[in-house]
MIDOSE-1310 file (N, C-alpha, C; in nm, 2 decimals, decimal comma, always signed):
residues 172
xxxx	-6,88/-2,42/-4,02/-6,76/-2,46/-3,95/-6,72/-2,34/-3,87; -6,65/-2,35/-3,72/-6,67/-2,29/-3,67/-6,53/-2,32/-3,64; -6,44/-2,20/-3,58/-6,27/-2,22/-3,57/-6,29/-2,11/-3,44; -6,22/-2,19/-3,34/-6,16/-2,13/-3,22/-6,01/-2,10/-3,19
xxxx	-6,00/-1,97/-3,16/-5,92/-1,92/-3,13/-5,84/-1,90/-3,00; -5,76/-1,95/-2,94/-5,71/-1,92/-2,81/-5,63/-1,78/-2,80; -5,65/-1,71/-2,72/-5,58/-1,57/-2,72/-5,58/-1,58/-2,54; -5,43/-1,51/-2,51/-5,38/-1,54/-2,37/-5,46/-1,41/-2,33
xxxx	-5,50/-1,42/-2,20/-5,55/-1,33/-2,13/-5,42/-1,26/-2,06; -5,40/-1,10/-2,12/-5,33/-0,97/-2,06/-5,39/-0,97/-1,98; -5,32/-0,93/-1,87/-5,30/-0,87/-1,75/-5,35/-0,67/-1,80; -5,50/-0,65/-1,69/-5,52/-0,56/-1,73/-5,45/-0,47/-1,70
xxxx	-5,40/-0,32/-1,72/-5,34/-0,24/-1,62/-5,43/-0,15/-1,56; -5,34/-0,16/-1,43/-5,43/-0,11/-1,37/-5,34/-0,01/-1,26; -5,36/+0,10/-1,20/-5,27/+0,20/-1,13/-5,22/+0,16/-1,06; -5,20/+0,04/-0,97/-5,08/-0,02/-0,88/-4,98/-0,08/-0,97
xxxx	-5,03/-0,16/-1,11/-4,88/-0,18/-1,23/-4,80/-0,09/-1,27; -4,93/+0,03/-1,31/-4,83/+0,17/-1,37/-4,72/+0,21/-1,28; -4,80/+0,22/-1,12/-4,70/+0,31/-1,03/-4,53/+0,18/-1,04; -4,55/+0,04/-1,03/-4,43/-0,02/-1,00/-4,34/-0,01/-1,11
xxxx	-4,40/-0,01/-1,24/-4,28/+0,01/-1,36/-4,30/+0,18/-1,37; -4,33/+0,25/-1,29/-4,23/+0,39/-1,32/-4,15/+0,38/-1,16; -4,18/+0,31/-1,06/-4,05/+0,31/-0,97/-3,96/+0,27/-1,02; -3,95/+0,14/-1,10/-3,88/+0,10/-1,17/-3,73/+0,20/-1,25
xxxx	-3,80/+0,29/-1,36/-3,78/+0,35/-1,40/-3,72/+0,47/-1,31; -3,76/+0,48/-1,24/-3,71/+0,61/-1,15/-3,58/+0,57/-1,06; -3,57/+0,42/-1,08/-3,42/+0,40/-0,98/-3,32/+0,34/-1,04; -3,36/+0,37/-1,17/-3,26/+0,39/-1,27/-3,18/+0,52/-1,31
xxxx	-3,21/+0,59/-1,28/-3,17/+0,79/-1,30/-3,04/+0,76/-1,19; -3,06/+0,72/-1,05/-2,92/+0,73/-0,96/-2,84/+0,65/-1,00; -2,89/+0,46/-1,03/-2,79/+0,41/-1,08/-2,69/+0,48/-1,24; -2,77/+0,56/-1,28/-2,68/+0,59/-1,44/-2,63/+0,66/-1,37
xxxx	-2,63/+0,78/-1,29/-2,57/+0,84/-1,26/-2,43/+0,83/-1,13; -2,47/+0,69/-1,08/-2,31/+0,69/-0,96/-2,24/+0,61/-1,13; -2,27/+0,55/-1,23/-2,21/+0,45/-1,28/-2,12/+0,62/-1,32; -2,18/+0,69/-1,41/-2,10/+0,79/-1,46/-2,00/+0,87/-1,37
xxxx	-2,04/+0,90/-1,24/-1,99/+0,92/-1,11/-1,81/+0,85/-1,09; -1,87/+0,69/-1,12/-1,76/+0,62/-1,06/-1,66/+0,64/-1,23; -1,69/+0,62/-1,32/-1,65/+0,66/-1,47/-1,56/+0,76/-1,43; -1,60/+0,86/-1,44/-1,54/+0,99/-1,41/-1,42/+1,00/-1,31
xxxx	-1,45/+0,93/-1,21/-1,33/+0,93/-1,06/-1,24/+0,87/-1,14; -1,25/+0,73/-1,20/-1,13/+0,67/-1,22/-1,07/+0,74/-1,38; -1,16/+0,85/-1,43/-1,04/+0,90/-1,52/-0,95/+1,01/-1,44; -1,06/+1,07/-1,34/-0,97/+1,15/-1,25/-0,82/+1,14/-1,19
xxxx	-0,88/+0,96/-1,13/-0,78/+0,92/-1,10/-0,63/+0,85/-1,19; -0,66/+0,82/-1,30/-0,57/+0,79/-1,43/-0,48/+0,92/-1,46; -0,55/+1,06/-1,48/-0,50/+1,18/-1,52/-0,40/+1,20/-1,36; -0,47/+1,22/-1,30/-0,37/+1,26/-1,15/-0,25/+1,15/-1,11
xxxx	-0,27/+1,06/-1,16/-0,15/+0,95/-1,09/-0,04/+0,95/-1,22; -0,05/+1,00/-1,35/+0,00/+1,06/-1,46/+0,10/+1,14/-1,41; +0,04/+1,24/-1,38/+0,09/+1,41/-1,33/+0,15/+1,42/-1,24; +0,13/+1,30/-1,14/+0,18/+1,25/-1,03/+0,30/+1,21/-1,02
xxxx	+0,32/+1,14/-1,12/+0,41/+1,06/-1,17/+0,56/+1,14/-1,22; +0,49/+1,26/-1,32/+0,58/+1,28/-1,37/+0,62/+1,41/-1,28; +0,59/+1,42/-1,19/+0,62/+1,55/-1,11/+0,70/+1,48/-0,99; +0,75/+1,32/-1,00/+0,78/+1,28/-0,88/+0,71/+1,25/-0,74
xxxx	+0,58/+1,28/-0,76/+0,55/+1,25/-0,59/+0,50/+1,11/-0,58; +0,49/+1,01/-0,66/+0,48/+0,85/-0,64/+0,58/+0,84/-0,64; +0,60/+0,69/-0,57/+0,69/+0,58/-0,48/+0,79/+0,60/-0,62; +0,89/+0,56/-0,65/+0,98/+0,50/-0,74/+1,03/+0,38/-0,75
xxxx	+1,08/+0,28/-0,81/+1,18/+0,19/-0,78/+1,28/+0,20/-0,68; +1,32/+0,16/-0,55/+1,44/+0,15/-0,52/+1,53/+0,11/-0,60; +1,61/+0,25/-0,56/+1,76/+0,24/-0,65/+1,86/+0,30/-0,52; +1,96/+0,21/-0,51/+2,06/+0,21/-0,44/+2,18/+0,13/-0,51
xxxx	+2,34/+0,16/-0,40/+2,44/+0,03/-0,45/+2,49/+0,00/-0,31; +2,58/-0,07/-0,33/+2,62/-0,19/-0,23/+2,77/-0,20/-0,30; +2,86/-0,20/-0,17/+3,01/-0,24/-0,22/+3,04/-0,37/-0,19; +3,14/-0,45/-0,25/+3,17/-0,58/-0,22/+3,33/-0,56/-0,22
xxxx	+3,39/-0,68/-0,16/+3,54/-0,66/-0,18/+3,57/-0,80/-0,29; +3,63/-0,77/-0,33/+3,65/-0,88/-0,44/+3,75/-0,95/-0,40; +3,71/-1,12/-0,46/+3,85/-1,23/-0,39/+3,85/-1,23/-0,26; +3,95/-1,26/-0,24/+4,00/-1,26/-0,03/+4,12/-1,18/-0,04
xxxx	+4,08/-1,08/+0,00/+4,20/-0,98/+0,05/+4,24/-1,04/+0,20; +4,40/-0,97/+0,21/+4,45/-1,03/+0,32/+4,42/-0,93/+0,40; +4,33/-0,97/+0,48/+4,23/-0,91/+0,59/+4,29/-0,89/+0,73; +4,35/-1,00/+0,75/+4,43/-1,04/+0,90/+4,61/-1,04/+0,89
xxxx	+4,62/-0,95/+0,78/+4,77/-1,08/+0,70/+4,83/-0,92/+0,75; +4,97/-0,92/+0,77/+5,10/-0,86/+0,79/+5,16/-0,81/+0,69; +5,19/-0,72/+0,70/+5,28/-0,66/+0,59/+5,42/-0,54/+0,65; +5,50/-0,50/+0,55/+5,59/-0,46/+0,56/+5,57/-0,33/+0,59
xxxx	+5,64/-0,21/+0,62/+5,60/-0,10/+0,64/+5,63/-0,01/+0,52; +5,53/+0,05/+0,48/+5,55/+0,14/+0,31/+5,58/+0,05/+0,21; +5,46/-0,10/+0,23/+5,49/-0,18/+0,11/+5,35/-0,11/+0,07; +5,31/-0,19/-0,09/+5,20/-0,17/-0,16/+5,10/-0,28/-0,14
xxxx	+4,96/-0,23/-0,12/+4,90/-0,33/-0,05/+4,77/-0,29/-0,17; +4,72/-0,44/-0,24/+4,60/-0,40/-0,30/+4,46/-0,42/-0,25; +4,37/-0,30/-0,28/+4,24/-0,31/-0,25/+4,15/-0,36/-0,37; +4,07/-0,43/-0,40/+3,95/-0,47/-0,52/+3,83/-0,47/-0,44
xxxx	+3,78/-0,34/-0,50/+3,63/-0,34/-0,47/+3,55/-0,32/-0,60; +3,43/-0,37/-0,55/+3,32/-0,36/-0,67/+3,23/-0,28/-0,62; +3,18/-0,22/-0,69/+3,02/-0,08/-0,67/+2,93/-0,21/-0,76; +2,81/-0,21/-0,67/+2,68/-0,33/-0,73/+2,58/-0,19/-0,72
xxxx	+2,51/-0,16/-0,87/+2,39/-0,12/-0,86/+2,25/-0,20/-0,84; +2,19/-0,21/-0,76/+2,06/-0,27/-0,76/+1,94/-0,26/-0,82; +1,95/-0,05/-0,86/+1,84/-0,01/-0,93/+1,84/-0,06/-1,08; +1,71/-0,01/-1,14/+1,74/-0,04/-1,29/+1,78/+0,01/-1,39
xxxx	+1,83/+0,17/-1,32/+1,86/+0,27/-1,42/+2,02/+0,25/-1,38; +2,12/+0,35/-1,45/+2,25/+0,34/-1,45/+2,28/+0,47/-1,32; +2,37/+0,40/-1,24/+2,42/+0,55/-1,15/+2,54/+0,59/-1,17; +2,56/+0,71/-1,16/+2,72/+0,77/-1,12/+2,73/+0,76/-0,97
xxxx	+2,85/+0,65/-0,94/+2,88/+0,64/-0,79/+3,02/+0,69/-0,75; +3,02/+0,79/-0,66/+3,16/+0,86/-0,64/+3,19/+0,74/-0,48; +3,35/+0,77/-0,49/+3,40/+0,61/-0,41/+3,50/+0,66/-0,31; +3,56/+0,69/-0,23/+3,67/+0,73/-0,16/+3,76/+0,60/-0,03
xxxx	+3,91/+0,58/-0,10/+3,94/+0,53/-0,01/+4,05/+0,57/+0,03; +4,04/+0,55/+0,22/+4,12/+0,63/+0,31/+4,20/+0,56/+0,41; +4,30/+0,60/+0,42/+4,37/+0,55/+0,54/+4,45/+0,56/+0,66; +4,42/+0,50/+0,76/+4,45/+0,55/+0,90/+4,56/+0,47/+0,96
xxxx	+4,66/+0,55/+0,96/+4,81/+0,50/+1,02/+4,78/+0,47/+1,13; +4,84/+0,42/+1,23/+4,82/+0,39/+1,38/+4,91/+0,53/+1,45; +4,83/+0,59/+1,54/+4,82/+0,73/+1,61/+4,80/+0,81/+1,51; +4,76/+0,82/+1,34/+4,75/+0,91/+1,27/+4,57/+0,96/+1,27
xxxx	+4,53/+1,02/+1,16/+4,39/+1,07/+1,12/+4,41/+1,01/+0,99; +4,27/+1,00/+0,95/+4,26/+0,90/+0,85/+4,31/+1,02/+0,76; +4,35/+0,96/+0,60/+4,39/+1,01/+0,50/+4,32/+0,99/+0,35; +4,25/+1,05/+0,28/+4,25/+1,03/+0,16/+4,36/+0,94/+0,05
xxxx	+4,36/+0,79/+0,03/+4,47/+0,77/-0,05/+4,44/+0,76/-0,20; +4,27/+0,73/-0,21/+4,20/+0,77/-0,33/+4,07/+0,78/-0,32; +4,03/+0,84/-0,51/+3,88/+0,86/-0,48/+3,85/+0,86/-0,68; +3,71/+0,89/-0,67/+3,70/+0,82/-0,83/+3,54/+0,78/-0,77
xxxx	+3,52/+0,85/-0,92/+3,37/+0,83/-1,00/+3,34/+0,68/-1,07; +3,25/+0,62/-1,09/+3,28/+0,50/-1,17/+3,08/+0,51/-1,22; +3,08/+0,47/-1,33/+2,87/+0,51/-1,38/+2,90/+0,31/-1,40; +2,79/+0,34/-1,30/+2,73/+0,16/-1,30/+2,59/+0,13/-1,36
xxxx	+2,58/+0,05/-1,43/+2,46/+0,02/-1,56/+2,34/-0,04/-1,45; +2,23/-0,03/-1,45/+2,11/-0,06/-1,42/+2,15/-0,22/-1,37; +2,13/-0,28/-1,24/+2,17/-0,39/-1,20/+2,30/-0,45/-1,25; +2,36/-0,34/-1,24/+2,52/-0,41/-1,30/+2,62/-0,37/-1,18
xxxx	+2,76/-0,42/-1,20/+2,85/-0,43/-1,15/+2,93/-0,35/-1,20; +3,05/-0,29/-1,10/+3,16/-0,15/-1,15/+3,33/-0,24/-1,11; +3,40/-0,30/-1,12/+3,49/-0,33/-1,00/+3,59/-0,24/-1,01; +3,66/-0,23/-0,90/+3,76/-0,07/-0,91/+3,88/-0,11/-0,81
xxxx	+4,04/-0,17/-0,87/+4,13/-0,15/-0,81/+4,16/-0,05/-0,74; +4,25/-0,02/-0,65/+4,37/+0,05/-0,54/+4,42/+0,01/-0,49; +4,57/+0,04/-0,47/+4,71/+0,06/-0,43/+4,72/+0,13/-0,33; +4,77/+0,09/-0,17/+4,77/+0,14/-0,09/+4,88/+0,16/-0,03
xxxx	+4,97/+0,22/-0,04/+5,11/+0,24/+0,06/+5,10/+0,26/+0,13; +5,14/+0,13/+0,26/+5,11/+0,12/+0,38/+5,17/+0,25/+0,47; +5,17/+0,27/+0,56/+5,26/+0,38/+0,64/+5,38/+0,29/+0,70; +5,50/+0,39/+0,72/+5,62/+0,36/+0,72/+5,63/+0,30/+0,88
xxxx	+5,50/+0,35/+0,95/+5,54/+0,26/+1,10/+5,49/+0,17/+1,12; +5,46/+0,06/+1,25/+5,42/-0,07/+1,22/+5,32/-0,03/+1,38; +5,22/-0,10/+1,32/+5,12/-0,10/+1,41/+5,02/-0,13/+1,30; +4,87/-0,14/+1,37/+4,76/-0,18/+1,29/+4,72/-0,05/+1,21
xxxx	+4,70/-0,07/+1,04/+4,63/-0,01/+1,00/+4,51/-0,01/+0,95; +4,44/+0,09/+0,93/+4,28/+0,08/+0,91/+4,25/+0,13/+0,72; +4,22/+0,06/+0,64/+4,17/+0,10/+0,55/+4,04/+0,09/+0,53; +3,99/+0,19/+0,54/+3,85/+0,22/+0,49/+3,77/+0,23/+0,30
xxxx	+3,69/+0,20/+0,23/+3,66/+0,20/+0,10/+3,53/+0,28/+0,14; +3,45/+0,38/+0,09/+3,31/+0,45/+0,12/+3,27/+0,45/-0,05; +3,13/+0,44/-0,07/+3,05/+0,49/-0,14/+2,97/+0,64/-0,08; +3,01/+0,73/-0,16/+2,92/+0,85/-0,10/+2,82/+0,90/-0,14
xxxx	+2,76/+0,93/-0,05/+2,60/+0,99/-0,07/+2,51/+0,83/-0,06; +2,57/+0,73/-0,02/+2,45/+0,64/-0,07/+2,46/+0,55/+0,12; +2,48/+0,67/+0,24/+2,40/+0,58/+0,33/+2,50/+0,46/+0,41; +2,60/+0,38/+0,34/+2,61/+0,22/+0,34/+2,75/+0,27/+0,42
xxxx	+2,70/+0,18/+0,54/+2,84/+0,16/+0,59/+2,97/+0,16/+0,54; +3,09/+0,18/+0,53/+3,21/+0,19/+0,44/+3,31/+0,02/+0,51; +3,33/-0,01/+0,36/+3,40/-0,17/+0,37/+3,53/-0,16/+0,46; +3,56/-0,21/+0,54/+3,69/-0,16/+0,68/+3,77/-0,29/+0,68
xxxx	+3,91/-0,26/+0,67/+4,01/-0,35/+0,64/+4,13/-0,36/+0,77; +4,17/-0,40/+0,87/+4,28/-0,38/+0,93/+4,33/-0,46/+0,91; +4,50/-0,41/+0,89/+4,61/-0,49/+0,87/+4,72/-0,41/+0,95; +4,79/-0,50/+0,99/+4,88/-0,56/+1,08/+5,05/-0,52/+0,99
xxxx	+5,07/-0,38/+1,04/+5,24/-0,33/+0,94/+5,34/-0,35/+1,04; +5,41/-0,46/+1,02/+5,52/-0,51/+1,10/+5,62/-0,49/+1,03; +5,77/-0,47/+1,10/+5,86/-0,48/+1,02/+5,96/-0,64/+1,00; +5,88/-0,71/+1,04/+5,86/-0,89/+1,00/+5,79/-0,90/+0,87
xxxx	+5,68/-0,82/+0,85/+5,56/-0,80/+0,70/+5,67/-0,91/+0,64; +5,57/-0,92/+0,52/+5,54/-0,97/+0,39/+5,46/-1,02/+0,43; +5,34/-0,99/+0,30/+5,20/-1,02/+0,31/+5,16/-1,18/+0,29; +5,10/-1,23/+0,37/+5,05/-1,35/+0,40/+4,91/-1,44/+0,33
């Protein structure tokens, strides 16, 4: 009895096989080596944007505030001369952190220089709201006055109020 065996015929080697699987092998050495390359840069880059970070030289959050006038103040309205006139303003923080906003409000008699009639710190919470009364004693002559409200150091135009001191006034 006779039993046949099938056996697949290898591929002999022969020196044009050898040389292709050691090119093979040889263009593997630069690939491991940009992959470790590129490895490396982005820890470089993780460590430096760190240090970066905490030294201040990346972008931040925008943090700023913004004044608002609260209600309808009487904007166009008449008043008496050396009556009491109220101001309501609010400090709006936008950033996320809490600020100390210092506030100054001033007022300008007609032919006078403006005047300090108040001023005040107020710490506003991370996207929060401050609101802040004042009392203004108008000046004792009648002409248009100018009340101004400023946030300082933060840039923003200051909130501007003219009213009309007649000695007809009462506020309207």
């Amino acid at each position: 009895m006779s039993v046949a065996i099938a056996v697949p015929e290898l591929p002999v080697p022969t020196e044009d096989s050898d040389s292709r699987a050691g090119a093979k092998r040889r263009h593997y050495g630069p690939v491991v080596a940009a992959v470790i390359a590129l490895a490396a840069l982005a820890l470089l880059v993780q460590f430096a944007g760190g240090a970066a970070r905490s030294l201040g030289a990346t972008a931040q959050p925008a943090t700023f505030v913004a004044l608002a006038l609260n209600g309808a103040p009487t904007v166009a309205g008449k008043v008496a001369p050396s009556s009491k006139f109220p101001v309501a303003f609010t400090v709006i923080n936008v950033g996320t952190t809490s600020v100390d906003q210092q506030w100054v409000v001033t007022l300008a008699a007609p032919g006078r220089a403006a005047k300090t009639v108040a001023s005040g710190s107020v710490r506003v919470p991370g996207n929060g709201r401050a609101p802040e009364n004042v009392t203004v004693t108008m000046p004792a002559s009648s002409g248009t006055a100018t009340i101004e409200v400023k946030a300082l150091g933060s840039g923003l135009a200051p909130l501007v109020l003219h009213v009309q001191v007649t000695s007809t006034g009462g506020q309207q």
